[in-house]
N, C-alpha and C positions, 0 to 999 in steps of 0.2 A: 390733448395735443394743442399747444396753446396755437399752431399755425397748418392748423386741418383745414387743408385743399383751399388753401390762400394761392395763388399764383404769383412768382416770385420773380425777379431776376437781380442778377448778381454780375456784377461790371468785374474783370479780372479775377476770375472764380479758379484758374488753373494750378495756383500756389496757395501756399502762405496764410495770409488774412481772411483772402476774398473763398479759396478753398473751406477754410475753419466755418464761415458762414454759408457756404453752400451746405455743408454735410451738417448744422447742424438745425437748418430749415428744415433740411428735407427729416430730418429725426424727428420734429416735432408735426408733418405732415405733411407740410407743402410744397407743391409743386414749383421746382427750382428750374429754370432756364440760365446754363453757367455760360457767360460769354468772354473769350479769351482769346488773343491773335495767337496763343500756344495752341494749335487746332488740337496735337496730339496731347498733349500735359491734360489737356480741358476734357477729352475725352475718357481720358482715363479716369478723372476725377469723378464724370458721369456714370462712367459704368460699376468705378466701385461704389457710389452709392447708390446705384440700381441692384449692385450685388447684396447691399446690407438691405433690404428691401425699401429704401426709400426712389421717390420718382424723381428725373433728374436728366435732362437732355442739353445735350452740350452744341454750343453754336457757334464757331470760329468766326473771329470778325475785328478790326480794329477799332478803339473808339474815336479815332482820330480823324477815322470816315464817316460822316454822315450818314452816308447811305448803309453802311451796316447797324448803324443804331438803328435806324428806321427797321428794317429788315428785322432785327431782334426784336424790337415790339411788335411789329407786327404780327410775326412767328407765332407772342402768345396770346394777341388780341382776337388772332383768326381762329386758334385752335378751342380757347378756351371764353373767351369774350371778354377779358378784363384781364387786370391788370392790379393786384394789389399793392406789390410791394417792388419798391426797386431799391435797392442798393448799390452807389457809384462808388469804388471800391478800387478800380484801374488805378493805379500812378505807376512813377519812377520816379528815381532817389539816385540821381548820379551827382558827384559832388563835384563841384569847382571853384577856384576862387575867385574872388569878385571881378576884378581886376580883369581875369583871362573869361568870364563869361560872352561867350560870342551871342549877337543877335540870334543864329541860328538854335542855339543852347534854348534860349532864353522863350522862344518860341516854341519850339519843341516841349517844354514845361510844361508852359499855359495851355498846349492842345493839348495835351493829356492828360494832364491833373484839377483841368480849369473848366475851360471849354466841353470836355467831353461831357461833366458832368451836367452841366447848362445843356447841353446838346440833348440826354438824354431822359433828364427831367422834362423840361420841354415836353419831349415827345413822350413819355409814358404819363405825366399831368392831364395832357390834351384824354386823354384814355380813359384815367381817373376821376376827372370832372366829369363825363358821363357819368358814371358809375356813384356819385357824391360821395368816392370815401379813398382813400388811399394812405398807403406808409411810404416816405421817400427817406432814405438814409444814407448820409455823404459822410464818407471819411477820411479827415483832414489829419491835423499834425499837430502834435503837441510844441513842434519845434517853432512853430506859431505866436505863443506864448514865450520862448524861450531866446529866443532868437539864435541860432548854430553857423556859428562861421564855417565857409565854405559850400552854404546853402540856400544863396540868397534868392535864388530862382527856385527853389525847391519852397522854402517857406512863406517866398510871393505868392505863388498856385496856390497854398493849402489854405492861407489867410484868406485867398480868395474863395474859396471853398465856402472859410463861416461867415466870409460876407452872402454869398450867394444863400446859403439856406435861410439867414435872418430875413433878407428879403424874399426870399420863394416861399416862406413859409406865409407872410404877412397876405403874398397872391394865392396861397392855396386854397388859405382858413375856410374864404368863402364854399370851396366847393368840398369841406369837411376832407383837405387831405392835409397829414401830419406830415413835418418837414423836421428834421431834427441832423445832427452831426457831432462822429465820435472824434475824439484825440487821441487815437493810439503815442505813446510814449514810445520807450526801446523796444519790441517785439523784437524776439526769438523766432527768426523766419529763417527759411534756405539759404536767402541771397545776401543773409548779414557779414558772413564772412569777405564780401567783396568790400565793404564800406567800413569796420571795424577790425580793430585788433582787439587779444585780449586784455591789455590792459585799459585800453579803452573801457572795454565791458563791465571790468571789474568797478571802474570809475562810476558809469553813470549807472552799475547796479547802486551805489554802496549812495547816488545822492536822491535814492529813492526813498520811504518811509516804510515800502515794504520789501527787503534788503533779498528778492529772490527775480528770476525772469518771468516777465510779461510775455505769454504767447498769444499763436492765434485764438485759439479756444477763449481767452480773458475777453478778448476783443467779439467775438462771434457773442456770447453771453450776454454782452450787453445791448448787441445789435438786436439779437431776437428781442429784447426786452423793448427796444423801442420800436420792432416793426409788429409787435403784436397788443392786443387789448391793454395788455397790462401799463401802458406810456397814455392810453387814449385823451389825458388832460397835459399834456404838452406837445409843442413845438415852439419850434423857432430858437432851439435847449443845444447847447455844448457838451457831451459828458468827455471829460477824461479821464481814459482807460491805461494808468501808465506809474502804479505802484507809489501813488503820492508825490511823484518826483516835481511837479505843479500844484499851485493851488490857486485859482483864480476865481 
């Protein structure tokens, strides 16, 4: 089990991505703490992988609050003394166009996709540096690289994302903690049908290299791979998870 009684946590763990990488931590061992403002979605996700026998305690909370990130680390500092791996995983993806993005829009982004993550590295680093080792892993947006109209606040926060791990990574090295960030591409999630059509779909399938859909599980696969031994000679590293549709 390449993540046997690692202690974990997972930012927006109640759907989608951040689900795929909670159930597939907990499959390889570790102890997953799912944190999500969907108190029931997040619960549920806990108790069926407490039913597949993996360990897995779900903590409602938003990241948009301070004091519930604080409260989340804490949770698994008190229980278990450390802190290995965190994954900030939380966003939203509502589209607008440029022109009609309101301040309020625009702010809302950054505290969710930006900030929370800063907010939450921060305080599971401080955890880490005792400890001299840790795995932090942020995940940004292929849209990044690509730039996608009608998503300019959407792709500010995520750009901001790989700025923040190149530099978190550069403050962590010292206390031996790995900083690293995925680009998920199209992902095949619940809430895609709000944001796409299917000709859409068929479009930005067909200007992939690998001509099928990118799910959660593609995306989880490569998180475990950077929050475990196997990544131990990088940080500060981009991967994108998104069927060739980027090459950078």
């Amino acid at each position: 089990m390449l993540l046997n009684d690692k202690v974990a946590l997972v930012t927006g763990a109640g759907t989608g991505i951040g689900e795929a990488i909670a159930r597939r931590f907990a499959a390889e061992g570790a102890r997953v703490y799912l944190f999500d403002r969907d108190a029931d979605g997040n619960r549920r996700v806990a108790e069926s992988i407490g039913a597949a026998g993996g360990w897995a305690e779900a903590v409602a909370g938003d990241v948009t609050r301070a004091a519930d990130l604080a409260a989340l680390v804490e949770t698994a500092r008190s229980r278990f003394g450390r802190i290995d791996i965190l994954v900030n995983n939380a966003g939203i993806f509502p589209r607008q166009r440029f022109l009609e993005i309101t301040d309020e829009q625009w702010d809302e982004m950054q505290n969710v996709n930006l900030k929370s993550t800063f907010r939450a590295s921060q305080l599971a680093l401080k955890v880490m540096s005792e400890a001299g080792s840790g795995k932090i892993v942020n995940i940004s947006s292929v849209t990044f690289f690509l730039g996608v109209a009608n998503l300019a606040h959407y792709t500010a926060s995520k750009g901001g994302v790989i700025g923040l791990t190149r530099s978190l990574a550069r403050a962590a090295g010292p206390f031996h903690v790995h900083v690293n960030c995925i680009t998920p591409g199209f992902v095949q999630t619940e809430s895609e049908v709000r944001f796409v059509n299917e000709e859409e779909t068929r479009k930005m399938v067909g200007e992939q290299c690998l001509e099928r859909r990118i799910t959660p599980l593609d995306v989880a696969r490569v998180c475990l791979f950077l929050a475990c031994e196997l990544s131990d000679g990088m940080t500060g590293q981009c991967l994108n998870v998104d069927g060739g549709w980027v090459m950078h």
